[in-house]
KOLMI-668070 format. One record per atom (N, C-alpha, C): x, y, z; atom name; chain. Coordinates in steps of 0.1 Angstrom, whole numbers, plus 5000, padded with zeros to 4 digits. Each point is the difference from the previous one (the first is absolute). Layout:
N
((X,Y,Z),'CA','A'),
...
END
This chain:
200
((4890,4926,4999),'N','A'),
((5014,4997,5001),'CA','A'),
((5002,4990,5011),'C','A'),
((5008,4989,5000),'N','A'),
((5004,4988,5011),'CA','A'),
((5011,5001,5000),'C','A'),
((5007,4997,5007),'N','A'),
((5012,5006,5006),'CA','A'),
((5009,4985,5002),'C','A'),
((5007,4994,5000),'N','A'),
((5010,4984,5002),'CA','A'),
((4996,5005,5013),'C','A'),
((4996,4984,5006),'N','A'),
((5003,4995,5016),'CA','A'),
((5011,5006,5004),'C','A'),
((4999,5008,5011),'N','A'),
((5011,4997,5010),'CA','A'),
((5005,4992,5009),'C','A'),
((5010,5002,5009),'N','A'),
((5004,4994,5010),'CA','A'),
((5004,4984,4997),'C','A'),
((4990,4994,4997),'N','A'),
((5000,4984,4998),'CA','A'),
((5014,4996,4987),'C','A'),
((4999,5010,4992),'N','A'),
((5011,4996,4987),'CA','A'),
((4996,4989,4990),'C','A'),
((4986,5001,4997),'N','A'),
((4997,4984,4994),'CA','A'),
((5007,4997,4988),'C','A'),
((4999,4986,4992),'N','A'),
((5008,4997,4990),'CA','A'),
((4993,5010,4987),'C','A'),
((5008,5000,4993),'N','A'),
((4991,5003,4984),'CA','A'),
((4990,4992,4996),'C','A'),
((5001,4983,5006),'N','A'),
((4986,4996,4998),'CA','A'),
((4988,5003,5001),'C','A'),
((5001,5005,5014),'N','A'),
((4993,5002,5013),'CA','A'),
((4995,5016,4997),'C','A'),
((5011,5007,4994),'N','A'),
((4992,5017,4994),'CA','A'),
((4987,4994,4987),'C','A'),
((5008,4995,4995),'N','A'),
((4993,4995,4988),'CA','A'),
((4987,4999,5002),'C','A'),
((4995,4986,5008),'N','A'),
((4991,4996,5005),'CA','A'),
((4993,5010,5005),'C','A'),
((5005,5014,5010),'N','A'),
((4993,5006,5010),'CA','A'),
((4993,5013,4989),'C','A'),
((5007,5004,4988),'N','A'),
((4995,5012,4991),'CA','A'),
((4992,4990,4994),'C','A'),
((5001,4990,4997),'N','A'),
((4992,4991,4989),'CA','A'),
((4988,5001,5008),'C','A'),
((4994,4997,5015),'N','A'),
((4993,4995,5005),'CA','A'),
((4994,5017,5005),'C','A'),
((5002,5010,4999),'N','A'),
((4993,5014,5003),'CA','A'),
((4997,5005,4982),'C','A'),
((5009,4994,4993),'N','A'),
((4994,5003,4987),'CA','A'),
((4985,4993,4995),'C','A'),
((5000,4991,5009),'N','A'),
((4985,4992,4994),'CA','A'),
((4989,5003,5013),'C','A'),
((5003,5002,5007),'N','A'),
((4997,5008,5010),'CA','A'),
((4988,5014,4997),'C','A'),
((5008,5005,4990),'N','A'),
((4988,5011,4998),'CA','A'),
((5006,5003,4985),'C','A'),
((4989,5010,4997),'N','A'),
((5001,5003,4987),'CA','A'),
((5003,5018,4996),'C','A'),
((5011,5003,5006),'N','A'),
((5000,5015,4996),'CA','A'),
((5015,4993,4991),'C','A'),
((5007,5012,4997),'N','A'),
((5014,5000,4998),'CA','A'),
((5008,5005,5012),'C','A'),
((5011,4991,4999),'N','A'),
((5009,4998,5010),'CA','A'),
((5015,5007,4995),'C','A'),
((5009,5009,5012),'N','A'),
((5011,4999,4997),'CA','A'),
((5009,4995,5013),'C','A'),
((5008,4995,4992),'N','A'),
((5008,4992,5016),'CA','A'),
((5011,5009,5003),'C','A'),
((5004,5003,5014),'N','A'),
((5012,5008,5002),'CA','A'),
((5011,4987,5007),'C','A'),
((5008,5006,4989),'N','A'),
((5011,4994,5008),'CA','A'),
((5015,5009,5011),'C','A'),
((4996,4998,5004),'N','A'),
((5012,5010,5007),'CA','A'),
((5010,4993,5010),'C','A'),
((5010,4992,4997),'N','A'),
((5007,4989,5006),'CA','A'),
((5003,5009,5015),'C','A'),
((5005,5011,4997),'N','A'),
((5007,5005,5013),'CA','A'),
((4991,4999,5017),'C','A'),
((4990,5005,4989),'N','A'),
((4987,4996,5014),'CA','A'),
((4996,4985,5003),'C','A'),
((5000,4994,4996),'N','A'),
((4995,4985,4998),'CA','A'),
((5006,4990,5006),'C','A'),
((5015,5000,4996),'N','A'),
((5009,4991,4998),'CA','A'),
((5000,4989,4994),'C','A'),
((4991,5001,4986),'N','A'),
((5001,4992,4986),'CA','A'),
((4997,5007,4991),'C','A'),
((5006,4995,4987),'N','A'),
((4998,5006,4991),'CA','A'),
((4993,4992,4989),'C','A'),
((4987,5003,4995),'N','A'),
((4994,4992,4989),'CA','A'),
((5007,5002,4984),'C','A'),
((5005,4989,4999),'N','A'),
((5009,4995,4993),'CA','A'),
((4995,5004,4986),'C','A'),
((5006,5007,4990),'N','A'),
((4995,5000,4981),'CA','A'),
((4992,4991,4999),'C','A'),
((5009,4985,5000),'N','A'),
((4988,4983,4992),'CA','A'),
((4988,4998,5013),'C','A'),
((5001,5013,5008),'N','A'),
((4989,4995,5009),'CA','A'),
((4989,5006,4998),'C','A'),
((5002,5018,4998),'N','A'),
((4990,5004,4993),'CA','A'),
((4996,5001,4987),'C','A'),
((5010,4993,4992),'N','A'),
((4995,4999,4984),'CA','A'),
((4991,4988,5000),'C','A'),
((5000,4996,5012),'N','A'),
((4988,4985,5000),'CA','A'),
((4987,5005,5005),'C','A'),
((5003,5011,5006),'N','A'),
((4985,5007,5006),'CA','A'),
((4997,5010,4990),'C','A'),
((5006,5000,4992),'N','A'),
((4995,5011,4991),'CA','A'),
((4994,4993,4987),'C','A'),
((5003,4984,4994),'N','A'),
((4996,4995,4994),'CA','A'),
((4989,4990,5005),'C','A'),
((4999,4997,5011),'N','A'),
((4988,4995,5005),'CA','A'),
((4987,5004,5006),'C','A'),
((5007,5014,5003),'N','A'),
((4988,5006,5010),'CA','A'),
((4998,5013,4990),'C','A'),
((4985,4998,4997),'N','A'),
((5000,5014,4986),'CA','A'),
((4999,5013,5008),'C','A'),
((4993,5004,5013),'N','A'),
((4998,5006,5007),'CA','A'),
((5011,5004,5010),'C','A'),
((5012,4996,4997),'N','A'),
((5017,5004,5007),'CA','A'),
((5002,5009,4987),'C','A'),
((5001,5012,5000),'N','A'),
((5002,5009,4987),'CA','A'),
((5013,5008,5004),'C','A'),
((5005,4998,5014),'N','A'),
((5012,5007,4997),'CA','A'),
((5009,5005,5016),'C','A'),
((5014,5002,5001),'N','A'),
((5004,5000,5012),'CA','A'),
((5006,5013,5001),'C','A'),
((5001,5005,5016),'N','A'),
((5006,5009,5009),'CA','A'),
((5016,4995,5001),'C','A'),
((5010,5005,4990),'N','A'),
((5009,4990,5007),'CA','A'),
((5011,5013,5011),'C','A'),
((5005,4996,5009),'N','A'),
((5007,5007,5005),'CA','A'),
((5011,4994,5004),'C','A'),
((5007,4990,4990),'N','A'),
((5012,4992,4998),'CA','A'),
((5007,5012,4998),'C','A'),
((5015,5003,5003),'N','A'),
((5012,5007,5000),'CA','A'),
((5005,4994,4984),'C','A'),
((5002,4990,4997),'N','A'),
((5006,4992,4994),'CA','A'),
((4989,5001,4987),'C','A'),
((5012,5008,4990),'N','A'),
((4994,5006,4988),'CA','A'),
((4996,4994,4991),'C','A'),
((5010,4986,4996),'N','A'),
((5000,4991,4997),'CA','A'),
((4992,4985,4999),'C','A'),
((4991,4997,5014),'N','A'),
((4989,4999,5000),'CA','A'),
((4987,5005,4995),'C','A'),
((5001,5014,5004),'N','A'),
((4986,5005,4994),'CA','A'),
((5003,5001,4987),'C','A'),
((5010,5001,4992),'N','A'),
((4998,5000,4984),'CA','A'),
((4996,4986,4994),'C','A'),
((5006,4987,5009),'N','A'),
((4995,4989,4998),'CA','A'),
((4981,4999,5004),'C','A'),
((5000,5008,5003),'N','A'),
((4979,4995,5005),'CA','A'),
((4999,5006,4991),'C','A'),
((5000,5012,4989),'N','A'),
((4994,4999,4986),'CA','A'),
((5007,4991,4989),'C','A'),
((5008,4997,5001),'N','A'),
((5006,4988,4993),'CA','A'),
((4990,4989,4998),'C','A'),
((5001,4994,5013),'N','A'),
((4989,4989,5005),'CA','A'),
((4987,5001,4998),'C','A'),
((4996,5011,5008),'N','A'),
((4984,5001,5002),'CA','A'),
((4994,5006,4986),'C','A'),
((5009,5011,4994),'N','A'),
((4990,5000,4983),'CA','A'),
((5003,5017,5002),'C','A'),
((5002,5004,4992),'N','A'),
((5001,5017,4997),'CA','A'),
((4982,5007,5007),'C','A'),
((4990,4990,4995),'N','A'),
((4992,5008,5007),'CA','A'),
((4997,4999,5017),'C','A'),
((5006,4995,5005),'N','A'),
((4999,4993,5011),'CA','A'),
((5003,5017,5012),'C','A'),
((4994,5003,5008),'N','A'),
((5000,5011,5005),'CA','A'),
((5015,5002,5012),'C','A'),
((5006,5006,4995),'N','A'),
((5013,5007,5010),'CA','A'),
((5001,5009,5006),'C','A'),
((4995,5004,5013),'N','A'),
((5004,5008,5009),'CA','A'),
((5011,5005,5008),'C','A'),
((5004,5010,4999),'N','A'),
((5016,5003,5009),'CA','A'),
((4991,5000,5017),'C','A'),
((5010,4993,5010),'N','A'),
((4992,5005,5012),'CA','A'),
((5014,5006,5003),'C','A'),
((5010,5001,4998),'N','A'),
((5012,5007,5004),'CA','A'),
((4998,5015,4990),'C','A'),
((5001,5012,5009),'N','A'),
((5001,5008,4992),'CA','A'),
((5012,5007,4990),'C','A'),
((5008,4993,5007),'N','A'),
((5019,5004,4989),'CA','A'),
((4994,4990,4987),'C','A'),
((4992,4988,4997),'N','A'),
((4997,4993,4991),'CA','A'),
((4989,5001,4993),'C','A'),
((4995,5015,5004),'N','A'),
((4990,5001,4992),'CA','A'),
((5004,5003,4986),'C','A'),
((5009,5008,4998),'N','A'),
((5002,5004,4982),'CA','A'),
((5008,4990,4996),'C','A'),
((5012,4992,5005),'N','A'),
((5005,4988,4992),'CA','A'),
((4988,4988,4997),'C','A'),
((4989,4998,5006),'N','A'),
((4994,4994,4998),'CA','A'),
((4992,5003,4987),'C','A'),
((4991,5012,4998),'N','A'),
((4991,5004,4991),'CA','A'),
((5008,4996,4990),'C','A'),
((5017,5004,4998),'N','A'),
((5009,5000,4989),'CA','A'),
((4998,4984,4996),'C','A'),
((4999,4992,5009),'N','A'),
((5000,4983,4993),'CA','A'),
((4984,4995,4996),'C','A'),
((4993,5011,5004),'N','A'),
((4982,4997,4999),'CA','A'),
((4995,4998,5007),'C','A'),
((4997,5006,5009),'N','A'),
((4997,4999,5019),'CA','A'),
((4984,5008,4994),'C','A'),
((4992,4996,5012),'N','A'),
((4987,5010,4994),'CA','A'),
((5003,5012,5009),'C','A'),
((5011,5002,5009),'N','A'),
((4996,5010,5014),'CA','A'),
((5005,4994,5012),'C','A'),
((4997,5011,5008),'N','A'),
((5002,4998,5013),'CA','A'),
((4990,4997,5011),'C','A'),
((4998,4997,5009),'N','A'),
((4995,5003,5013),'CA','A'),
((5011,5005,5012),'C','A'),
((4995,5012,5002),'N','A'),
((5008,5012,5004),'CA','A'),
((4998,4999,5013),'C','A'),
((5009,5001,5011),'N','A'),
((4996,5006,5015),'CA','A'),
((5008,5017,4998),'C','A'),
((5007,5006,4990),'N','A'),
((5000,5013,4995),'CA','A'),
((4987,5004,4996),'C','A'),
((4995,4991,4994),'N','A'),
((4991,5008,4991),'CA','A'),
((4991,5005,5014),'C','A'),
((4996,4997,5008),'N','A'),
((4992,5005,5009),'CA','A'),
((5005,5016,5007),'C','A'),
((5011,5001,4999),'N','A'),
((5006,5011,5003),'CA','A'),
((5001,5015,4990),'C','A'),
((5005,4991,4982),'N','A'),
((4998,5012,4991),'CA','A'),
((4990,4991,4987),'C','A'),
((4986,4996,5004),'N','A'),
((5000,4992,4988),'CA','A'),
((5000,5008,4984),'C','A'),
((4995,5012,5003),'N','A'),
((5002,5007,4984),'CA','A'),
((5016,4993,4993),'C','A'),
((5010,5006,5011),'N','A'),
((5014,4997,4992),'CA','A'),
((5002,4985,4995),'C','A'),
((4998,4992,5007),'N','A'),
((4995,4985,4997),'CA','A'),
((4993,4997,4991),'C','A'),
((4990,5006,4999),'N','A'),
((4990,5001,4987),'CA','A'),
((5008,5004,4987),'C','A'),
((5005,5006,5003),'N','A'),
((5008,5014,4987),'CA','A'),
((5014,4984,4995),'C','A'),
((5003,5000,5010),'N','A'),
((5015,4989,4997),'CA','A'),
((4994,4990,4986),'C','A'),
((4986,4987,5010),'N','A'),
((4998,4995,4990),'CA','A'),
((4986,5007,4987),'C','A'),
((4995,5013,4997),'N','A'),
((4997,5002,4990),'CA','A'),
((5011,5005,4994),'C','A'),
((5012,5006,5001),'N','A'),
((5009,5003,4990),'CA','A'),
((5009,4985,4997),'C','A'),
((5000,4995,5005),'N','A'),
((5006,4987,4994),'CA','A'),
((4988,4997,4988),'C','A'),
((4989,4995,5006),'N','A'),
((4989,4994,4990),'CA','A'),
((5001,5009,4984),'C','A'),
((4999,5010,5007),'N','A'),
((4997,5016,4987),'CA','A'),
((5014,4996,4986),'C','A'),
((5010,4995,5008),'N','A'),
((5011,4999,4990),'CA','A'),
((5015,5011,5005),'C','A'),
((4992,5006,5014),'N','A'),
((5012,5010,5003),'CA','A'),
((5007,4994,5009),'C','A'),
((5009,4994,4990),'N','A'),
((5008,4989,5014),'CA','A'),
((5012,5009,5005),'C','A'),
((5003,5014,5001),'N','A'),
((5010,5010,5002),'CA','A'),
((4994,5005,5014),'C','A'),
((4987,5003,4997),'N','A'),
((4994,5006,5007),'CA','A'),
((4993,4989,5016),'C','A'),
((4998,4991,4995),'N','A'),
((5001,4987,5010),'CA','A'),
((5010,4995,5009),'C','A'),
((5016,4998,4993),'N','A'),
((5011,5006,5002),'CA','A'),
((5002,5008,5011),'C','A'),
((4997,5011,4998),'N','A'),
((5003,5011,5013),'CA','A'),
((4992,5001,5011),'C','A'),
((4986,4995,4997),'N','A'),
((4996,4993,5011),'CA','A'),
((5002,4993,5009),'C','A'),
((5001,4991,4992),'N','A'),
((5009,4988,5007),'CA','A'),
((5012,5006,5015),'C','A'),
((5010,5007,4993),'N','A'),
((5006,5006,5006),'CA','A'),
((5005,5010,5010),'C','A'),
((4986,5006,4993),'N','A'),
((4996,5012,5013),'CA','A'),
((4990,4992,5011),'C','A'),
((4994,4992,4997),'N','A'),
((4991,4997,5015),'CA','A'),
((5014,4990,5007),'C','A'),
((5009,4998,4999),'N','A'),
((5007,4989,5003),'CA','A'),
((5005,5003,5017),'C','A'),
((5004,5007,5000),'N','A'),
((5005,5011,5016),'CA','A'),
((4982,5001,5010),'C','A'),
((4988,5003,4994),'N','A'),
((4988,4995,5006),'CA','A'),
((4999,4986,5003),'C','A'),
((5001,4988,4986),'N','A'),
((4998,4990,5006),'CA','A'),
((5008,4992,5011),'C','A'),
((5013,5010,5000),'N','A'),
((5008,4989,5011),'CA','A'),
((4995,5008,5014),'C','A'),
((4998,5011,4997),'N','A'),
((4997,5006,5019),'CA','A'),
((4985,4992,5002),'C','A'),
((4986,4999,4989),'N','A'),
((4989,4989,5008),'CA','A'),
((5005,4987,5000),'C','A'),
((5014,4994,5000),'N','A'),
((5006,4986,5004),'CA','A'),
((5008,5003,5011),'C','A'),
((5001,5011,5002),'N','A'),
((5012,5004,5012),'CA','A'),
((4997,4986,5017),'C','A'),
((4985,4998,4997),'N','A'),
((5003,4991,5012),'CA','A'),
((4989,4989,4993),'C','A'),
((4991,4990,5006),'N','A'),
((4991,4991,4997),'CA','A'),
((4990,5007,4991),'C','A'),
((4994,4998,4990),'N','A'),
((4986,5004,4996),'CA','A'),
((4990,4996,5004),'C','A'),
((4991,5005,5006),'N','A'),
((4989,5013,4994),'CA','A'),
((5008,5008,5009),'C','A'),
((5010,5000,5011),'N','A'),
((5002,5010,5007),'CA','A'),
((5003,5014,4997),'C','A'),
((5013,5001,4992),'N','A'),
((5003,5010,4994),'CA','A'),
((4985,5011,4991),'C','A'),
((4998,4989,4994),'N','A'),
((4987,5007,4990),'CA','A'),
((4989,5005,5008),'C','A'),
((4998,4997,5006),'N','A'),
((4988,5003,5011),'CA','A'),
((5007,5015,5006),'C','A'),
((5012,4998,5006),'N','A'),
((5005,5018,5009),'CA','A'),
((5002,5003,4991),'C','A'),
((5002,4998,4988),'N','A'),
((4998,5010,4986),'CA','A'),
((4987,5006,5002),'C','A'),
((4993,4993,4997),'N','A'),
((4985,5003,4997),'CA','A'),
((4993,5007,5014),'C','A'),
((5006,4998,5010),'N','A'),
((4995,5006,5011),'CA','A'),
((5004,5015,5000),'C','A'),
((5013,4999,4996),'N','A'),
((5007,5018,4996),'CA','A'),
((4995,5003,4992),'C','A'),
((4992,4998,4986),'N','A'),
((4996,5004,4991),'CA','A'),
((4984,5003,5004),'C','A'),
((4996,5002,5012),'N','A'),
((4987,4998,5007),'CA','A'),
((4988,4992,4992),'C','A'),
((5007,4990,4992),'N','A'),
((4990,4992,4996),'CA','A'),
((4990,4985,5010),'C','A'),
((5009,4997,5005),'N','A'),
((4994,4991,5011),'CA','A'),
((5005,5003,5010),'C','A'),
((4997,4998,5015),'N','A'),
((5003,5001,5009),'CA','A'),
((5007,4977,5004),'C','A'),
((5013,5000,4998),'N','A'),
((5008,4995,5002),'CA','A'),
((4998,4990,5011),'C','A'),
((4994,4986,4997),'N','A'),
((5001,4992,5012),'CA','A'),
((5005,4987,4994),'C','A'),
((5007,4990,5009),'N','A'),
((5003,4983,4993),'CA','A'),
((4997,4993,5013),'C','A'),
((4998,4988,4998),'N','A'),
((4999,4990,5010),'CA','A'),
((5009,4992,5004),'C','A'),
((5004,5002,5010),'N','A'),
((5013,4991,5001),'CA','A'),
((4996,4986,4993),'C','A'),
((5012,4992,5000),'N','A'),
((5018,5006,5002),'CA','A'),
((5002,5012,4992),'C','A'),
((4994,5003,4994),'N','A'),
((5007,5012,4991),'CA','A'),
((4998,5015,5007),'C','A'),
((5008,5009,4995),'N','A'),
((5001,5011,5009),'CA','A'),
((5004,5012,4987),'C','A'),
((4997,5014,5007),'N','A'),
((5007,5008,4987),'CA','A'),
((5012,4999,5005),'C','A'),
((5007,5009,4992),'N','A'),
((5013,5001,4997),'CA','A'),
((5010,5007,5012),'C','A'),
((5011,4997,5003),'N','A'),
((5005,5010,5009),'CA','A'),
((5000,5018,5000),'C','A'),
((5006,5003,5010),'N','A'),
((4993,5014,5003),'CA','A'),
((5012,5012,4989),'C','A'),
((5014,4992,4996),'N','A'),
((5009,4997,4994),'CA','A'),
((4998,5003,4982),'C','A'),
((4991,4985,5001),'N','A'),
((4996,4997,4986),'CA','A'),
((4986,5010,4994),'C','A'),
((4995,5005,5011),'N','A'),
((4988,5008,4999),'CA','A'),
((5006,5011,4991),'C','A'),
((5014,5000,5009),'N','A'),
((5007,5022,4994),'CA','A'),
((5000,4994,4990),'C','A'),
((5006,4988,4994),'N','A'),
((5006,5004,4988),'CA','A'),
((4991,4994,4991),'C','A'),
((4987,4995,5001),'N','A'),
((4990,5002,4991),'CA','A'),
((4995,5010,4998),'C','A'),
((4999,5010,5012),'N','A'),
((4995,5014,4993),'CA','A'),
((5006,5009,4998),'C','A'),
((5012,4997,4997),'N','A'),
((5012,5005,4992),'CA','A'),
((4997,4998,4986),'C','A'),
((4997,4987,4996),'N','A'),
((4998,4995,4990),'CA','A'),
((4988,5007,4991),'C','A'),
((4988,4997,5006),'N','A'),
((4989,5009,4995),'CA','A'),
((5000,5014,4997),'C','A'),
((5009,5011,5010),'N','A'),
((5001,5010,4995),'CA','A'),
((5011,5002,4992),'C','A'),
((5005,4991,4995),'N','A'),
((5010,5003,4991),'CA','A'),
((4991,4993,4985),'C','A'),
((4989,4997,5001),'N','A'),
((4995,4993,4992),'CA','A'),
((4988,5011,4999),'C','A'),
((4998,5009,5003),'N','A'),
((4988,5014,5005),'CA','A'),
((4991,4992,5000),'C','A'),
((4994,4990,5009),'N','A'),
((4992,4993,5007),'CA','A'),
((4993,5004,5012),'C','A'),
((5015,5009,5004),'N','A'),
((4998,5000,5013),'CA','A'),
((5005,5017,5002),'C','A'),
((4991,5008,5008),'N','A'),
((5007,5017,5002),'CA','A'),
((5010,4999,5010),'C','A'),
((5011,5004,4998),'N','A'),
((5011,5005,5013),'CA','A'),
((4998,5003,5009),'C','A'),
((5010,4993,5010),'N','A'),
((4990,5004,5013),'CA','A'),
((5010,5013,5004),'C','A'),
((4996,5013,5004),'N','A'),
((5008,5009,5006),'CA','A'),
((5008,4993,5012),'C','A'),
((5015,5011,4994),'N','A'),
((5011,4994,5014),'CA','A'),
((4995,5004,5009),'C','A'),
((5007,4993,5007),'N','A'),
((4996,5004,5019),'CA','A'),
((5009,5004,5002),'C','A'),
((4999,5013,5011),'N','A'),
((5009,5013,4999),'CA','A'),
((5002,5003,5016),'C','A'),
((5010,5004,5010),'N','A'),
((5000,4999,5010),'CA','A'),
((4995,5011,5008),'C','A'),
END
């Protein structure tokens, strides 16, 4: 996965050129993420429908565009088989619904079975059952957004004693605040066991 330049804001030329030029670069399969919010550009539909017809080894993107409307346009453009990733988790099931292949999850690290379950019952034909997925993880995915990612997900996963919980600045975990009410979250999600009141 290659991710758009940051900081600099190059033209769509200039993206063009820069995935064209790591696509010939090597020979695996590539997916490009786009995630404007982080970046501060956004690679444009006619930009990657040019990297998708030129470069055989660009097989498909991370988009994490808000803007629904665009991502229905990159299968438009790029070709039904052209690989679609949700990187937003609220757009994981509106997407599969237009022909997305899936997600790349920062949930899924936290429950990946239920992530798993979302997109095999979509695949399976049980779009009811995908549906309520959808729905029920929705209250988890906003508390691991509650501040920057990986942060949240990580003091998840630190309460869940799966890793012991470190980042490198600038990034930091979550406040002491945002901590309660992620593990509010988890034990409301039986992730996590209750913690006994404290009693005077």
């Amino acid at each position: 996965m290659v991710i758009v330049p940051y900081y600099n804001r190059p033209s769509q030329a200039a993206l063009y050129k820069h995935f064209k030029a790591v696509a010939e670069a090597v020979d695996i399969p590539i997916i490009v993420y786009n995630i404007p919010g982080r970046t501060a550009v956004n690679l444009e539909v006619k930009t990657l429908a040019r990297l998708a017809e030129d470069c055989p080894n660009i097989i498909g993107v991370k988009e994490s565009n808000k803007d629904f409307e665009h991502v229905n346009r990159v299968l438009w453009h790029c070709g039904r088989d052209f690989l679609l990733f949700s990187g937003i988790e609220l757009l994981c099931y509106p997407m599969l619904a237009i022909g997305g292949a899936g997600s790349i999850s920062a949930t899924a690290n936290v429950v990946p079975h239920k992530v798993a379950e979302l997109h095999d019952a979509w695949f399976e034909g049980d779009i009811k059952r995908a549906q309520d997925l959808h729905f029920e993880l929705m209250e988890l995915n906003d508390v691991l957004f509650i501040e920057t990612n990986p942060g949240p997900v990580k003091a998840a996963l630190g309460m869940m004693g799966k890793i012991t919980p470190k980042l490198r600045l600038p990034l930091d975990l979550p406040s002491e605040e945002h901590q309660r009410q992620i593990r509010r979250t988890l034990v409301k999600y039986g992730l996590l066991a209750e913690e006994p009141s404290k009693t005077a």
